[in-house]
C-alpha positions in Angstrom: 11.2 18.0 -219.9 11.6 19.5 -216.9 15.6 19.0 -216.6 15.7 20.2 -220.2 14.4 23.4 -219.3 16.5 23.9 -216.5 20.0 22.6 -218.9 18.9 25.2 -221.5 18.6 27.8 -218.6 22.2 27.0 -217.6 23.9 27.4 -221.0 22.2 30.7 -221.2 24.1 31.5 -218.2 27.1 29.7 -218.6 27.6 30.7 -222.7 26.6 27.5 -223.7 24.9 26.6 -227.3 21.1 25.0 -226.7 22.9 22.4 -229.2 26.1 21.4 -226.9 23.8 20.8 -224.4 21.4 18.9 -226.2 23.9 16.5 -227.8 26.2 16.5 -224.2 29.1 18.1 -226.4 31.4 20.1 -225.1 33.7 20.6 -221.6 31.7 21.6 -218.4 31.2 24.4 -217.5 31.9 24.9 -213.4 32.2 27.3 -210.6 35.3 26.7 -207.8 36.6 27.0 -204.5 39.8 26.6 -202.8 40.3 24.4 -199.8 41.2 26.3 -196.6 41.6 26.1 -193.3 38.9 27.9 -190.8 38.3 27.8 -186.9 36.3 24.6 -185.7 35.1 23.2 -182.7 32.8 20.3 -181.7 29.4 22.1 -180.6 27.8 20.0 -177.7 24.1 21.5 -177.1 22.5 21.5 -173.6 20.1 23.0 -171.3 20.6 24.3 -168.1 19.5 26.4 -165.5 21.3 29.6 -163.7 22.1 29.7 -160.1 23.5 32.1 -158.1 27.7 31.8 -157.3 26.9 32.0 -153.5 23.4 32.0 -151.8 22.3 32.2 -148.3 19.3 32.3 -146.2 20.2 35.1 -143.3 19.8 34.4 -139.7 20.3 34.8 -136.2 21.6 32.6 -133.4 20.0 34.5 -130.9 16.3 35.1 -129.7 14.6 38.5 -128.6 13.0 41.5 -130.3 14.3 43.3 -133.1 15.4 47.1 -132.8 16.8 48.4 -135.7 17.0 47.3 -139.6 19.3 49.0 -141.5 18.6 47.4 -145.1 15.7 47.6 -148.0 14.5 44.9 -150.2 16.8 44.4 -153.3 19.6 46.7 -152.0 23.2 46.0 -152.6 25.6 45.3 -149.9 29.1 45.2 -149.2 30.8 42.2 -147.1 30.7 43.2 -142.8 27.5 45.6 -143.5 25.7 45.6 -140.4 21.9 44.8 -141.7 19.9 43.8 -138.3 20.6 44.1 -134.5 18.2 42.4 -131.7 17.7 44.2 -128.0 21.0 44.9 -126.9 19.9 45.7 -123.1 21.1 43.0 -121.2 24.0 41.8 -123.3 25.6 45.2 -122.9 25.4 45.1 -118.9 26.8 42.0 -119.6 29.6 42.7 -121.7 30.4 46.0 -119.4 30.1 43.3 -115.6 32.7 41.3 -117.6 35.4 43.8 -118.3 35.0 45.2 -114.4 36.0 41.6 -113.7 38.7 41.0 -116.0 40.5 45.0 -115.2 39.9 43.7 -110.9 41.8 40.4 -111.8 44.4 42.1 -113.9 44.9 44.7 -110.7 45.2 41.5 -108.6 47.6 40.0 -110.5 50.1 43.4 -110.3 49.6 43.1 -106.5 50.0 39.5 -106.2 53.0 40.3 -108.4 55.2 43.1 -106.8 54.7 41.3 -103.4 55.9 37.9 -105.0 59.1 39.6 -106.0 59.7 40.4 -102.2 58.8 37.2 -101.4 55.6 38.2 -99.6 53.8 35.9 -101.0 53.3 32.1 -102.3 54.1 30.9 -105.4 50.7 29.0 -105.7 48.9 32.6 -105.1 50.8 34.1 -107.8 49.5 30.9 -110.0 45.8 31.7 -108.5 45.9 35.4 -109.3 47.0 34.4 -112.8 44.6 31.8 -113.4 41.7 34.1 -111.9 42.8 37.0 -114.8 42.7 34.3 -117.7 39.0 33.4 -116.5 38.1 37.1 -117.0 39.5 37.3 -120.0 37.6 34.2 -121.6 34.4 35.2 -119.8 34.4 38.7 -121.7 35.2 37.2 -124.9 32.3 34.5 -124.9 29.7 37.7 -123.6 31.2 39.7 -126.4 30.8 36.6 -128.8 27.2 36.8 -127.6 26.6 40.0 -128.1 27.8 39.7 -131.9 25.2 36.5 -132.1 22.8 39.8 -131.7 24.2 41.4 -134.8 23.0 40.3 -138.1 25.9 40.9 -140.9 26.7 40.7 -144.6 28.8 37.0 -145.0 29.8 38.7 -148.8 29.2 40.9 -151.2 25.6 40.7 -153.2 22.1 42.2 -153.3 19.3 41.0 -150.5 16.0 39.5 -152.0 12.4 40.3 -149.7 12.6 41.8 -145.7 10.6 38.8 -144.2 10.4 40.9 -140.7 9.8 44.1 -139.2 11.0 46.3 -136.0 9.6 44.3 -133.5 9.4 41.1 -134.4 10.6 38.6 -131.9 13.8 36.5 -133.9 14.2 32.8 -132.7 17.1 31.3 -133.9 16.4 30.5 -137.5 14.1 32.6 -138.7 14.8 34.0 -141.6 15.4 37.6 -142.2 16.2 37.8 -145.7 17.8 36.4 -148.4 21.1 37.0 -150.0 23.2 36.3 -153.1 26.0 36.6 -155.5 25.3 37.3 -158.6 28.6 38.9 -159.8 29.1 36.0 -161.7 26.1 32.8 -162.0 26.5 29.2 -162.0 25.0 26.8 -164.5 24.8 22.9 -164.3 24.1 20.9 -167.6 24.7 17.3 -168.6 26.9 16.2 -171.5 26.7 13.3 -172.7 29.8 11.0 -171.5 31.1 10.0 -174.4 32.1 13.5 -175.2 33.8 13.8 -171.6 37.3 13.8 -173.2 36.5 16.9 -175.2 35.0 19.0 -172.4 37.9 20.2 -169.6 37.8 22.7 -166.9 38.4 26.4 -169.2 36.5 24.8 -171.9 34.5 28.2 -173.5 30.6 27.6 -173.4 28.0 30.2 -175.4 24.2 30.7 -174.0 21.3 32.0 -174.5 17.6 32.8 -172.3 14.3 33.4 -174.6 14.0 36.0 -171.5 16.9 38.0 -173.0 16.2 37.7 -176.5 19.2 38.1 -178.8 21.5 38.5 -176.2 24.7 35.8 -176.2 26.5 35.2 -173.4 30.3 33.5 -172.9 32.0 31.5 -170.0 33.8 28.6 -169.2 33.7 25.1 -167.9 34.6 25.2 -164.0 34.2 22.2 -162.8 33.4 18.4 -164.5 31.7 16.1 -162.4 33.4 12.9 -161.1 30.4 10.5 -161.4 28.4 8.9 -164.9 24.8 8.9 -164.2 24.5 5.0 -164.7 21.1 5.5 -166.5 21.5 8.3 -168.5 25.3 7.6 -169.4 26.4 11.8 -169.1 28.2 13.7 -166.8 27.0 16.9 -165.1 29.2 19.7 -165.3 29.2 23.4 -164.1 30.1 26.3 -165.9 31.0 30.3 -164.5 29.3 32.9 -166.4 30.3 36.5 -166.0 27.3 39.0 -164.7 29.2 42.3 -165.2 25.7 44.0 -166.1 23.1 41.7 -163.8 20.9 41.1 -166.8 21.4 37.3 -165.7 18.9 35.7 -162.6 19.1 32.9 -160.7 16.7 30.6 -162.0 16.6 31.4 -165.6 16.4 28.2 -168.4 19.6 28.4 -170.7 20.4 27.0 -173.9 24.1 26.2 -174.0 26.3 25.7 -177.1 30.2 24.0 -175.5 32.7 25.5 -178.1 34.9 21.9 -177.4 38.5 21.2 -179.1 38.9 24.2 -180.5 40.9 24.1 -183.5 42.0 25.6 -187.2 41.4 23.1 -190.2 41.3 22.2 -193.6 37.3 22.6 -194.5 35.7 23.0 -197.6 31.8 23.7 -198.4 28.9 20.7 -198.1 27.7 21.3 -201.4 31.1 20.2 -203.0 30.6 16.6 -201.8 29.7 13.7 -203.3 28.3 10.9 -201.6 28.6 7.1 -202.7 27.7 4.9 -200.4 30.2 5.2 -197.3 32.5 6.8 -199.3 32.7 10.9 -200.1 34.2 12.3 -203.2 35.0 15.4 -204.7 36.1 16.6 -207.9 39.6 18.7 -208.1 40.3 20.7 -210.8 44.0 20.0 -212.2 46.3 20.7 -215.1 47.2 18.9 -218.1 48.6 19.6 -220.8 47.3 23.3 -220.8 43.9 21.9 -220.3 42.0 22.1 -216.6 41.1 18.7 -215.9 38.4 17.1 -212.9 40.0 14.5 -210.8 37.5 12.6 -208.7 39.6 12.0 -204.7 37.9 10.4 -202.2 38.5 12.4 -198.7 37.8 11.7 -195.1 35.4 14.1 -193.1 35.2 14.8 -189.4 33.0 17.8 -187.8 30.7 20.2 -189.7 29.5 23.3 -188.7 27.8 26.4 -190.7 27.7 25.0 -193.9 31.4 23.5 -194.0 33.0 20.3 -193.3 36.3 19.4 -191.9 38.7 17.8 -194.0 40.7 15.2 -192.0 42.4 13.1 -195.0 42.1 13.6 -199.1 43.1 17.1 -199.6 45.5 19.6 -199.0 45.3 23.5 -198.2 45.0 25.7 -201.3 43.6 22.6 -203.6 41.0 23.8 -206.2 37.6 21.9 -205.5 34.3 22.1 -207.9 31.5 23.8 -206.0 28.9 24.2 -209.0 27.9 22.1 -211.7 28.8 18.5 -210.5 25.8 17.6 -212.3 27.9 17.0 -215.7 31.0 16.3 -214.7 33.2 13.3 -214.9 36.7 11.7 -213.6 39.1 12.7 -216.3 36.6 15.3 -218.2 37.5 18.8 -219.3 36.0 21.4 -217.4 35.7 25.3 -218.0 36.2 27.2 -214.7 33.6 30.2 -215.1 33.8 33.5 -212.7 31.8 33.7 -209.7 30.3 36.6 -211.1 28.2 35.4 -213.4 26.1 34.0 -210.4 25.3 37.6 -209.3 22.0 39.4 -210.0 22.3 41.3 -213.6 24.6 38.8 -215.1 22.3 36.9 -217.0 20.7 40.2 -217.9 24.2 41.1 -219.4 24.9 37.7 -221.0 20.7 38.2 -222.6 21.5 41.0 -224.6 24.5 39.8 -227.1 22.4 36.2 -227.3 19.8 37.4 -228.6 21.6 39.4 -231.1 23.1 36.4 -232.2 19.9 34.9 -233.0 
């Protein structure tokens, strides 16, 4: 009863007599597509987490009190920036006693030197005075080395997390003053599993998403593919770049990744023109003969779906005319009438209602 209602609803639609339907006279009636190529790609889904492109903990070498900071939380610093400098007292009597050495050794070694060219004196004390400069000059590099150990300094570019000391704290070596990262760009980790290793290659584009930035889509790359199969799991890790232009990313956010792999252009055609028998998938085509449109049933070979359409890899050729609606009554070799899209949209049945009922 139930599919009578609905037949009798489709002829009203389709021009149909209640009568044709009833007795199963008449070609069917059917609504068609062309086959055409579109962009695909295999979608591999994953989670991962963000992490920072660089990262370090910032300390000191040496111990003593601390004198001057010169950063806040969260600020933004350049590469070299002086942030932190311990007592610098001792070390700069130091550095000064060193070069009073090494500028008495290098006036040594010009006196040792005019009298050697008189012949004055040895050769050996020429050697001595020579070696005795060299010895300053390595002594007031290692003070000065020590006196930069006192210095605490930007390694790269990035912002500084929480000031974990204060002017006056006493620094041993270790401590940590603050933290820093790069977050220019982020670093994410995810496992794929490994029989999908061939399709995932260094440049391989990757889209994600956080429920922390709702709506938000964000694009990068495949960097680096790990060398190793987790034995248990059977995937591969791999690490992708993301761009952080706008620092809406943090390290330590959850991501859902989508890997846009083997990207391609190919023959697809809609889902809901197949027909399934068993193994094997069908569809109808729509041909020519002898003035009359005709439905050829072809057996094709699918690969990849995505959005509704499926990829085409054997059966059909681009530009090929397909039945999308009304596979219900159609049959290899039947007649078929190829009705207008339009009639699907709202107000065409409306239109169709009025002569009909005229007629009866």
């Amino acid at each position: 009863m139930i599919w009578r209602v609905f037949s009798l609803f489709m002829a009203a639609l389709l021009g149909l007599s209640a009568a044709a339907v009833a007795q199963g006279r008449g070609p069917a009636s059917v609504f068609v597509t062309q086959a055409d190529e579109r962009p695909f790609s295999n979608r591999i889904e994953a989670l991962g987490t963000l992490q920072a492109n660089e990262r370090v903990d910032l300390t000191l070498n040496a111990s003593d009190r601390i004198t001057a900071i010169y950063f806040e939380d969260g600020q933004r610093v350049k590469a070299g920036q002086t942030l932190l400098s311990l007592a610098q007292g001792e070390q700069l009597a130091l550095v000064e006693a060193s070069e009073a050495e090494l500028e008495e050794a290098r006036r040594q070694l010009e006196r040792v030197g005019r009298l050697s060219e008189r012949q004055a004196v040895s050769v050996s004390e020429l050697d001595q005075a020579q070696r005795n400069m060299d010895r300053a000059s390595a002594n007031l590099r290692a003070v000065q080395s020590r006196q930069r150990d006192r210095i605490l300094v930007a390694p790269f570019d990035g912002v500084l997390g929480f000031r974990q000391v204060s002017v006056g704290t006493y620094l041993r070596p270790g401590d940590i003053v603050a933290t820093l990262i790069d977050d220019s760009r982020m670093r994410m980790d995810f496992s794929v599993p490994s029989v999908l290793l061939q399709a995932v290659r260094p440049g391989t584009r990757i889209l994600t998403e956080t429920d922390a930035l709702s709506g938000q889509v964000f694009e990068g790359a495949v960097a680096t593919v790990n060398n190793v199969i987790d034995p248990v799991t059977r995937a591969v890790r791999v690490r992708a770049i993301l761009p952080n232009e706008t620092g809406d990313l943090r390290p330590g956010m959850f991501m859902k990744v989508t890997v846009q792999a083997s990207e391609r252009t190919v023959l697809a055609i809609p889902e809901q023109a197949l027909e399934s028998v068993g193994a094997d998938t069908f569809v109808y085509r729509v041909v020519t003969e002898n003035g009359a449109a005709i439905a050829r049933r072809t057996r094709i070979r699918l690969g990849a779906r995505h959005d509704g359409y499926v990829e085409v890899v054997d059966g059909l050729s681009r530009g090929e005319t397909i039945i999308l609606e009304g596979l219900i009554r159609v049959r290899e070799g039947a007649r078929v009438v190829v009705r207008s899209p339009s009639l699907l949209q709202p107000g065409a049945d409306a239109a169709r209602a009025g002569p009909a009922g005229a007629g009866r």
